[in-house]
Structures are given as structure tokens and as C-alpha cells.
N, C-alpha and C positions, 0 to 999 in steps of 0.2 A: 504494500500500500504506500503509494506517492503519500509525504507529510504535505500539510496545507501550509503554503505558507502567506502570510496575509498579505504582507509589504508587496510581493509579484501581484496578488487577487486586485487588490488598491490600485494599483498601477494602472491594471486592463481593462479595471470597467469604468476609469474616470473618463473616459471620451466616450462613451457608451451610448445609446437614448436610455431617457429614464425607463421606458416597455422594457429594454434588453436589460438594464443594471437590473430590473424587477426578477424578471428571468432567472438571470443568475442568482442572486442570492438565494431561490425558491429554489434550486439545484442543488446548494450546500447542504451537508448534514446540519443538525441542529448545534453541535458544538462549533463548528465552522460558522455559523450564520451568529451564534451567540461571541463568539469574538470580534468578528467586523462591528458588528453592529453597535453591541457595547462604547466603541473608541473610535469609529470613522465614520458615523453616518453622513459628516461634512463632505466630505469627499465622496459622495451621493447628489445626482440631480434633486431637490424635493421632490421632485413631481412622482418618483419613483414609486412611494407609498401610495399612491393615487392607481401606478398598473399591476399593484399587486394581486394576485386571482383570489376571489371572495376564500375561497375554502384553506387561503394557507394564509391570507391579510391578518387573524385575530393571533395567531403564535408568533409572524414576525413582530408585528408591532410591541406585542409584549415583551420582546426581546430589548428593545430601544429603549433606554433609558428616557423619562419624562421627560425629563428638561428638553433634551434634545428632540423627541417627538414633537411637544409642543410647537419647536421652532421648526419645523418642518412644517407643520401645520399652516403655521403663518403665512406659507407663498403660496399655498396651494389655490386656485381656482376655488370660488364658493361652491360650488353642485359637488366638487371632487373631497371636501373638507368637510360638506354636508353628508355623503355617501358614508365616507369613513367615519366621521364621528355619530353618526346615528348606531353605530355598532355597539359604542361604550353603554357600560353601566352608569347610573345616575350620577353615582358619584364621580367617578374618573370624568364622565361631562363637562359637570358642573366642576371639575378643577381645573379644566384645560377650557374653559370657559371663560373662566375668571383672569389665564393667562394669558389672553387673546385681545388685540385693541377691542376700543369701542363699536366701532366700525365694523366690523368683521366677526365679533360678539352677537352684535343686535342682528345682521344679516342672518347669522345661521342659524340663531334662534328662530325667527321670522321662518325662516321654509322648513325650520323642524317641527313647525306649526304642523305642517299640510301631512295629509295621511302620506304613508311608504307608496310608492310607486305611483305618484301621481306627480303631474306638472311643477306645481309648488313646492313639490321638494327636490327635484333637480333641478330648478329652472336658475338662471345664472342671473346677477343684477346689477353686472356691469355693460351697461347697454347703451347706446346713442337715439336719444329721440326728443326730438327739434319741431318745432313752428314751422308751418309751413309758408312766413310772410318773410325768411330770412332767402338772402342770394347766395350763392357757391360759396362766391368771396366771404361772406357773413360766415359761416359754415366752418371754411377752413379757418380760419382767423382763429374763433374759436376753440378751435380742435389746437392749434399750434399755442396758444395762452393760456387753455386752462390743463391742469395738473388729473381734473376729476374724470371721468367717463372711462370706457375700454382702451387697451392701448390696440386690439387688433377687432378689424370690427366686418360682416361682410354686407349690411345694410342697413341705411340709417333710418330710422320707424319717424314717419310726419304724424304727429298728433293734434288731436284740436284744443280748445281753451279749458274742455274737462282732464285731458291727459289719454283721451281715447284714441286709439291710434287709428288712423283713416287712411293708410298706405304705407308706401315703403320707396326705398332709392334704394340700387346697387351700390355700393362704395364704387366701382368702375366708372361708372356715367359721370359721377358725381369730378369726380379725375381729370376726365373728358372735357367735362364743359365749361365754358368761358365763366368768371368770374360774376359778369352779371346775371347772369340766366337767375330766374327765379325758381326755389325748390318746388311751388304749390306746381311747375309747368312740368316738371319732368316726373311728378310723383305718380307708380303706377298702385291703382287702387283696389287691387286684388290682394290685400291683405289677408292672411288668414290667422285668426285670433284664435288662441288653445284657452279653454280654461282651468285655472288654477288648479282646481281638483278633477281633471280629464287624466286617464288611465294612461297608461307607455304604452300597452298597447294600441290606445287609440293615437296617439302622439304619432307614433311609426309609422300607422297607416297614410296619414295628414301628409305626414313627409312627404311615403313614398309617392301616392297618388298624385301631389302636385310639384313634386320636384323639388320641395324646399331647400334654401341652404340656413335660415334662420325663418324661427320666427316669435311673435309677442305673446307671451304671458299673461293674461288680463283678467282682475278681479271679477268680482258678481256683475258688479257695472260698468265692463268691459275696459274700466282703468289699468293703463299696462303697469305690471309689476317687476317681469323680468324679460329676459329670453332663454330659448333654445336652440340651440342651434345641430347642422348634421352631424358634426363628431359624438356629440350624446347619444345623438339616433342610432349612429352605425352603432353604438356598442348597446346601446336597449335590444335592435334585435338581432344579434348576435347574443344577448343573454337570453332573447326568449325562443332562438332557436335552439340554442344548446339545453334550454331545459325543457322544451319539446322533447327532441331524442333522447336524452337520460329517462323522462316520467315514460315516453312509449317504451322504453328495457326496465320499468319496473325500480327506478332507481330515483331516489328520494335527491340524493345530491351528487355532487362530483366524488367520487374516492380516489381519484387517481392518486392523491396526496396523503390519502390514510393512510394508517396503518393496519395489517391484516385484520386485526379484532376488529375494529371500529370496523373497516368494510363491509366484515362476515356478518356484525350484527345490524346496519343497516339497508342489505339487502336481506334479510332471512324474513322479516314483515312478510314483502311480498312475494318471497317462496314460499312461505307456508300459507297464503292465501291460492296459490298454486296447487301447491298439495290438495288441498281442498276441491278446485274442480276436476282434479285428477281423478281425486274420490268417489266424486259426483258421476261423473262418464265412467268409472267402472263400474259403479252401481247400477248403470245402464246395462252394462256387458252380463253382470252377472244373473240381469232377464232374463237372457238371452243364453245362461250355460248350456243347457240342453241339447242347443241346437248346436253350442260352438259342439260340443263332445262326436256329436253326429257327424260333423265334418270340420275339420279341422283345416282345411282351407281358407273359412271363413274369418276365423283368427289371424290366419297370412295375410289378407285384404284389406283386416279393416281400417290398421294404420293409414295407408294410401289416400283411405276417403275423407278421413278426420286431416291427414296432413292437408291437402288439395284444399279444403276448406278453410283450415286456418292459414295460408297461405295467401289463398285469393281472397280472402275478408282483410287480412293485415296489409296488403296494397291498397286497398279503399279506406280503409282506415286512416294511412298514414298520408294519403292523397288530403284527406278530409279533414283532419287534422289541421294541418297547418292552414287548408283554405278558412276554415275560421277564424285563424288567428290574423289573417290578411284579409278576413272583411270580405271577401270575395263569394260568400253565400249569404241569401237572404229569403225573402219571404216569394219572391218573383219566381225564384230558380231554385226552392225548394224541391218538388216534386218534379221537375223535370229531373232533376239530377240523380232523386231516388229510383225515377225510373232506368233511366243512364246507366244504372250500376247494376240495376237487375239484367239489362238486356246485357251487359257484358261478361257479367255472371255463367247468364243463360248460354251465350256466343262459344264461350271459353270453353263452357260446362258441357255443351254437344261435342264440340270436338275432340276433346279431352276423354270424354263417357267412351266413346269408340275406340279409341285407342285403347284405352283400359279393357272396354268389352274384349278388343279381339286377342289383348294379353294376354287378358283371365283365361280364355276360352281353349287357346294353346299350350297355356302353364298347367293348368288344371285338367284340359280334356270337359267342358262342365259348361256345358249351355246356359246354367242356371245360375251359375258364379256371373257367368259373362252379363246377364244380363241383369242379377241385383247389382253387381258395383257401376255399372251404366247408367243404371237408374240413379244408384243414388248420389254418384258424381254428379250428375248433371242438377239432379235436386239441392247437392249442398253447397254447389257452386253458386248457384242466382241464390242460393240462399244466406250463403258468407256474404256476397258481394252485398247483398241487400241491408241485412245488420253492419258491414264495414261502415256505411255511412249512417246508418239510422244512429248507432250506437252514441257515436258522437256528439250528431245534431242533439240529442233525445239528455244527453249528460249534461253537455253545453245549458241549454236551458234553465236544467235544475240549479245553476251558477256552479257546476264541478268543472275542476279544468280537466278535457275529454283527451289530454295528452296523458294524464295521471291515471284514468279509470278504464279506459277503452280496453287499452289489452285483454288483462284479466277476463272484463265482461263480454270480449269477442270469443277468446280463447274456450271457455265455458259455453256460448252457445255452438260453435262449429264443432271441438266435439262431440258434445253430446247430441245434436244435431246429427252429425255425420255417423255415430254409432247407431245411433235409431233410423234412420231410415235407410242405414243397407243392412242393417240385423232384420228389420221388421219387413222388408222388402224381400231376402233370402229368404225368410221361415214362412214368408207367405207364400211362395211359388216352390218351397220342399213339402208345403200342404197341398198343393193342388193334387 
């Protein structure tokens, strides 16, 4: 084992982006990360504590002595300062509170107002928004005298005499034009206002659907508070695709970061919720011993029709899935889409049935095989496909997030599903 040595470590990530220096240190072992950390966090961008990944942010930071947290604190971006310190206990809050200007105090207190995951508590409140009676010239003047506003900005919000914002400039244009031009002429007035307690994932959508690069914050009466701008966006849904795909594998948070125990016990929840419809669809099977005993074939097949099921339900599922989370279903295109999934089901489920029939029919020698796993392919197929989307829709409603419960509840209908109608299918036509 290579010794760690700090002074080389120090060295190589002082030129670093703060994302990479984040990286790194989340690489070291724990006593490695407790030595940098301890005696050089100077020698760290601030901003670095701002990329660190939620599931490994609460052990480094503990690592960092207060004082110097604190002062790290101090540079950070308000949404990125608000993100991180919404994580502490009361009291650690309220001490790194107290050691924080006035300024930057009352800010963060102010959007730690707003419920978690809504506008008011990311939105940022260093923002540029101006009269629309000033010229270019007025404008920049400004911008070059006073000390207060953003130092990096991508549009500057025109407000009227209540502080309600009625448009917007590019900073570009604004570059562009002659000094005298007047703002109220070049303002374009397709604003679109978020409000304060409006969801990220309704935020993301707003983005994506109009291309935003920023846009205004605005209270109950549409007075602006702050902004948002696309760099928060890109990472809202980047956090809410990545906990899509972990809740659809049944997984509550990230582990990559854990360690074996913590992992083992918070994936075993929903294996043993597993076990469970396991139990269920053997319970099915064991209607049906009689007949397995009588031919044991039927035992051979029946995986194939449960698999094929859960298969083709869990691509609709995962289609549908995310269309919800992008807004992209609604009341219009409900039942077209249910029907959609049937007829693909159904498309799949004939082609597929025959293939399987003329398998059966060669492996076995069994007219009878051939023609219950045909059947019942092609029945569990429009019928996964059918619950793939219903399941979701039908969760979503209830206010469950349908990335967290879908599985499970598909997994349990197809195969139990797929056991029963080619068990109940076979033992009807070894009755004839």
C-alpha cells in the first residue's frame, strides 16, 4: 500500500474545479480525508463543499473543523449555502448562523422559510431588476458604481412601480445597443414568473418547455423575490432522474458510498417486500400442484410467461414513468395512451405467442403445451403492457411517487397474472 502523502495530495488539486477537488477528497479513505481536511481546507476552492454528493456531504463536512467551515460558508452562493445548511441540526444552524454577516444571515433564513424543494428555497437573491424609464447608458453607469447586485448576470428583469416584473432583456442586447436606446423599447415581455412555493419539478419543466436561461421568483403578488437560473435546473433534474432509476431498482438512496451493513440493511425493506409477492404467485402454483405432478412440463414453461410479462410491463412502466415527471401526460392523452400500450402488448404478445407455441410444440412433442403458453403469452403481454402504464398513472394520483411503488406493484401483478392464466389455461384443455 502506497503511504498518503498530503503535501503531493495539496499540491494537485489546488488548480483543480471545485466539482473535481469534491471528487477527490470523496475518493480518500476516511483517515486521509480526516487529515486534509482538518489543516488545509484553505487550499480548497469554497465552492467545493457546495459539489459534494448529498450521501457523502454530512461525514465530510463533519470532518472540517467549525471555524473553518463557517468560513467557507461565507463565499458560497445563497441556494448553494441554503442547500447545505438546511442539512444541520438546530443547533449547529443557529451557530453558524450567528457567525455569518447580517446580510447573508437574514437571506438564508428568509428561503429556509419556504418548504424543501420548492422555488423559495433554492431561488438565489442576487438578481438585477430595473425600471423600465432608464437608457442603456443609465443601466451600465449603474452597474459600473454600485458595489450591490450580481456580479454575473444572464438577464436583467424590467419591473413596474409595485416591483412586479413585466419582462426581461438579455445581458447581450443590452451590450449591443447604443447608449441611448431606451430599456421599456427593447424589453421582450414573455416573462415567465415561478412561484415561490412551485415544486423543482414543476421548475424543470418551465425551463425545459421554454428554453429558459433564468428566470423571477415572485411572491403571492407576483412581487419578485429572487431568481433561478439553468445551472440549478441542470442539477434538479439530474437529481430527479437519478432518483427515478434508484426508487424503479427498489432502492431508497444512493449506497455506492456505504458501507456493506448500511447497504445490506437499506435494500432488505424492499427485498422482503419481494419475498412477499414471491409468496403470493407461489401460492398460485401450489392450485395448480396436481396438474404440475401430471406433467411436468408445465413447470418448464411457466417461468417464460411470468418472465415475458414482467419484462414487457417494466418497458411501459419505465416509459411512463418519467413521462410524468416531464409533464408530458395529461387528461387529453390519457386513454389514448392506455390504449397505445394495450395494442403493443397485444402486437408483441401474437408474435411472440407463436414463437413460443411452435417451441413448446417441438421441445415437448404437446399440442396442448403449445397452445396454453400461446395463449397465455399473448394474454399476459396486453396485459403487463396494460398495468405498465395504468400502475403509475393510478399511484401518481394517490400523491405516491410511481418511480418508488411501480415495481413491486407490477412485478406482483404479471406474475401472478402470468401463472394463472397459463396454469388455468393448461388444466382447462388436459380437461377436455
Amino acid at each position: 500500500m502506497v503511504n498518503f502523502n498530503k503535501k503531493e495530495y495539496i499540491k494537485s488539486i489546488k488548480s483543480l474545479h471545485p466539482a473535481d477537488q469534491a471528487d477527490s477528497i470523496e475518493n480518500l479513505n476516511v483517515k486521509d480525508q480526516t487529515s486534509v481536511l482538518k489543516t488545509s481546507t484553505k487550499d480548497f476552492h469554497p465552492d467545493f463543499i457546495a459539489y459534494l454528493r448529498e450521501e457523502t456531504r454530512e461525514e465530510i463536512l463533519n470532518l472540517i473543523p467549525k471555524k473553518q467551515l463557517i468560513n467557507l460558508i461565507k463565499y458560497l452562493d445563497l441556494d448553494d449555502a441554503v442547500e447545505i445548511l438546511s442539512e444541520f441540526e438546530t443547533k449547529d444552524l443557529v451557530n453558524t448562523l450567528s457567525n455569518l454577516g447580517q446580510l447573508q444571515r437574514s437571506r438564508i433564513e428568509e428561503n429556509l422559510k419556504y418548504p424543501e424543494d420548492s422555488a423559495g428555497r433554492i431561488m438565489n437573491r442576487d438578481f438585477l431588476a430595473v425600471k423600465s424609464t432608464l437608457t442603456v447608458g443609465n443601466l451600465i453607469d449603474q452597474l459600473r458604481t454600485s458595489r450591490r447586485g450580481p456580479k454575473d448576470f444572464y438577464n436583467v428583469f424590467i419591473v413596474d412601480e409595485n416591483n412586479i416584473p413585466i419582462g426581461y432583456i438579455p445581458s447581450g442586447r443590452i451590450l449591443r445597443s447604443k447608449r441611448s436606446k431606451k430599456l421599456k423599447d427593447m424589453t421582450l415581455k414573455n416573462v415567465h414568473l415561478i412561484k415561490s412555493n412551485e415544486s423543482v419539478e414543476d421548475i424543470a419543466y418551465t425551463f425545459r418547455q421554454y428554453g429558459l436561461v433564468s428566470a423571477p421568483v415572485v411572491s403571492a403578488e407576483n412581487k419578485i423575490l429572487g431568481i433561478i437560473t439553468v445551472d440549478d435546473v441542470v442539477e434538479i433534474d439530474h437529481e430527479e432522474l437519478e432518483d427515478d432509476i434508484q426508487k424503479l431498482g427498489g432502492l431508497f438512496v444512493n449506497d455506492f458510498y456505504k458501507g456493506a451493513l448500511t447497504s445490506a440493511s437499506s435494500r432488505f425493506i424492499w427485498l422482503g417486500l419481494n419475498l412477499l409477492t414471491a409468496i403470493l404467485a407461489s401460492l398460485v402454483i401450489d392450485i395448480y400442484s396436481d396438474q404440475l405432478q401430471q406433467m411436468i412440463a408445465i413447470a418448464v414453461l411457466m417461468p417464460i410467461v411470468a418472465s415475458m410479462g414482467g419484462n414487457a410491463g417494466t418497458q411501459a412502466m419505465t416509459i411512463y414513468v418519467r413521462a410524468i415527471a416531464t409533464k408530458d401526460i395529461d387528461n387529453s392523452n390519457y386513454f389514448k395512451l392506455i390504449i397505445k400500450e394495450f395494442l403493443i402488448g397485444s402486437i408483441n404478445g401474437l408474435a411472440l405467442s407463436m414463437i413460443m407455441g411452435l417451441i413448446a410444440y417441438y421441445w415437448f412433442d404437446s399440442l396442448v403445451l403449445a397452445i396454453a403458453i400461446s395463449f397465455a403469452i399473448l394474454i399476459n403481454l396486453g396485459f403487463a403492457c396494460l398495468v405498465g402504464i395504468i400502475i403509475p398513472l393510478s399511484i401518481n394520483k394517490l400523491k405516491i411517487d410511481p418511480a418508488l411503488a411501480s415495481g413491486i406493484v407490477l412485478t406482483t401483478f404479471t406474475d401472478v397474472f402470468g401463472f394463472l392464466s397459463f396454469l388455468s389455461i393448461a388444466t382447462y384443455i388436459l380437461n377436455l
